[in-house]
C-alpha positions in Angstrom: 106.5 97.4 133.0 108.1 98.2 130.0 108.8 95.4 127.2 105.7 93.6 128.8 103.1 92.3 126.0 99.5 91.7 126.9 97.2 89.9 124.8 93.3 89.5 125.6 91.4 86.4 124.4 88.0 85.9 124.6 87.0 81.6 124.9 83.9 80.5 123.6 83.4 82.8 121.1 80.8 85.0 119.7 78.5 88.3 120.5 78.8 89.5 124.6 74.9 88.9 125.2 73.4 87.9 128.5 71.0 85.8 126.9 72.9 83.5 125.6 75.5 83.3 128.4 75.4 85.0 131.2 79.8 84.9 131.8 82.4 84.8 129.7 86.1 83.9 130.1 88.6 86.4 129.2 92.2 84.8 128.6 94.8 87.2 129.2 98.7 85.8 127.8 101.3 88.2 129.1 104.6 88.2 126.7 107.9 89.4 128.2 110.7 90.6 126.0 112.3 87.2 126.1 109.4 85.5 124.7 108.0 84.1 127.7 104.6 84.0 128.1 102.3 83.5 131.1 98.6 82.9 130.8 95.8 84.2 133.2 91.7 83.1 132.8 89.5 86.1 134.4 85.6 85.4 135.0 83.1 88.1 134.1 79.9 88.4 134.8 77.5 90.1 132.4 74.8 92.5 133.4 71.8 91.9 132.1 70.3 94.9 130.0 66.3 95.6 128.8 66.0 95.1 125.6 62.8 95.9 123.7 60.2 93.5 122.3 61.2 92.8 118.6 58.1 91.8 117.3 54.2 91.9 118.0 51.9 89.5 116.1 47.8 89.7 115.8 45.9 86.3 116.1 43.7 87.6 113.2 43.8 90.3 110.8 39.7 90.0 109.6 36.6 91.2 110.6 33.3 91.4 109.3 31.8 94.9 108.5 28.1 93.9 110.0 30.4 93.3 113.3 28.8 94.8 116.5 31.1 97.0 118.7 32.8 95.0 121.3 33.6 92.1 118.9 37.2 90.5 118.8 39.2 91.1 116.1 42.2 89.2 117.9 44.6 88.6 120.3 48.2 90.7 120.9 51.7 89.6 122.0 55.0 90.3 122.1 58.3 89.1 121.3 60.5 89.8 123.6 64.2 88.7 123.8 64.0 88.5 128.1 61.7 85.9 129.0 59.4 85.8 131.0 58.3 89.7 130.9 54.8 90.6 130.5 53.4 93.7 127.9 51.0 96.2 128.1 49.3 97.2 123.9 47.8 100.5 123.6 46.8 102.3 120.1 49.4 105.0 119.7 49.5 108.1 117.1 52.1 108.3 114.7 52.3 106.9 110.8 49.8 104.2 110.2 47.0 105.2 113.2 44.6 106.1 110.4 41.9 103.9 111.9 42.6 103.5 115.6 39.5 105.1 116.5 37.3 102.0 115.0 39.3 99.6 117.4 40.3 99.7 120.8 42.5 97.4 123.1 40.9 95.8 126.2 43.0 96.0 129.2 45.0 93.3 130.7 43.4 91.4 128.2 45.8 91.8 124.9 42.2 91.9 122.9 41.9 94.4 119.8 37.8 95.1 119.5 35.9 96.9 117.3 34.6 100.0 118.8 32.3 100.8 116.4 30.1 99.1 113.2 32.7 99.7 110.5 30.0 99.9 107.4 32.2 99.5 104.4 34.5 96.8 103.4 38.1 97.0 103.1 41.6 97.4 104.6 42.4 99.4 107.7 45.3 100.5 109.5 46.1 100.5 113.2 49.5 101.6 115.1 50.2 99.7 118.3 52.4 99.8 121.0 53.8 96.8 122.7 55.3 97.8 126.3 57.6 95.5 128.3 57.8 95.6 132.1 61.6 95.9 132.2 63.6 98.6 133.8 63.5 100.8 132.4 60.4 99.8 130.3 61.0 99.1 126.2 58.4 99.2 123.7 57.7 98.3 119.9 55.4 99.7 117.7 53.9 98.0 114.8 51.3 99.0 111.9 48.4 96.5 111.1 46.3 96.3 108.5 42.6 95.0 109.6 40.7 93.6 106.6 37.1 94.4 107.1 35.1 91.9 105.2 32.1 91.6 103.2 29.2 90.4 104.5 29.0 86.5 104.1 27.4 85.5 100.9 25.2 82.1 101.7 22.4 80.2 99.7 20.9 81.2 96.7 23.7 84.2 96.5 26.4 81.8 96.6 25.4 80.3 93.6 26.2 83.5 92.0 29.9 83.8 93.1 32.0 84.0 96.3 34.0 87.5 97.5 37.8 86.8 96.6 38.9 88.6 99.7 42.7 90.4 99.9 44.1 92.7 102.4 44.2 95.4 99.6 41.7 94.8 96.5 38.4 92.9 96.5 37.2 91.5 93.4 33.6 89.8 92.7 34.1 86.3 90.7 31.0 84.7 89.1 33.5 82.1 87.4 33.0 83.5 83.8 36.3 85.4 83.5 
């Protein structure tokens, strides 16, 4: 009707967001032209939506370059804003899959092994996908660096100096510098 004010207030505050409250109460306060008001709570219900894993994190980032094929690097998983879902990680292309082909991801496992003897120290890079088993599915993808290490200096050698190890630069310190 004409002259008739409605005002919408939401209680409780903050962001509309399923998980951290699955309702909300609207308060609607009609205003007449007199100046009398009337107040009205309405329920709703919010529809939960997929969202996509916002983070994937590696166990461990080193490896040894004497490692045989098959050995764990570490173990993959998701952060994932709707609990409880599960992920699938592949090795997808795209910037930062320079060395997928020395690693691989063991199925239903989360496990990133070395498929092959990498020979020469230094950093690698891996792209992996993270995919949730929402509807319809999300996913993530996330560059890593793998450090492959030296081999691992012991006895007599060690008297000489230790490998300083970093995920970029490797530097040889006999302790005189």
């Amino acid at each position: 009707p004409r002259g008739l004010y409605c005002e919408i207030q939401a209680t409780g505050g903050g962001l509309i967001d399923f998980e951290t409250s699955p309702s909300i109460n609207l308060q609607l306060v009609f205003t007449d032209r007199g100046g009398q008001t009337t107040n009205q709570v309405l329920a709703l219900t919010i529809t939960d939506v997929n969202e996509a894993p916002t983070a994937i994190n590696l166990s461990n980032a080193v490896v040894l370059e004497s490692a045989a094929p098959g050995t764990l690097v570490g173990t993959l998983a998701a952060v994932d804003p709707d609990a409880g879902q599960t992920h699938d990680f592949t090795l997808v292309t795209g910037t930062g899959d320079t060395d997928n082909a020395l690693f691989d991801i063991v199925p239903g496992t989360n496990q990133l092994i070395t498929t092959a003897s990498v020979k020469t120290p230094g950093p690698r890079s891996i792209r992996v996908r993270a995919t949730d088993n929402g509807t319809p599915a999300q996913n993530l993808n996330v560059v890593f660096a793998i450090t492959v290490d030296g081999p691992a200096v012991s006895g007599a050698d060690a008297a000489l100096g230790a490998w300083v190890t970093t995920a970029a630069q490797y530097l040889y310190d006999d302790g005189t510098h």
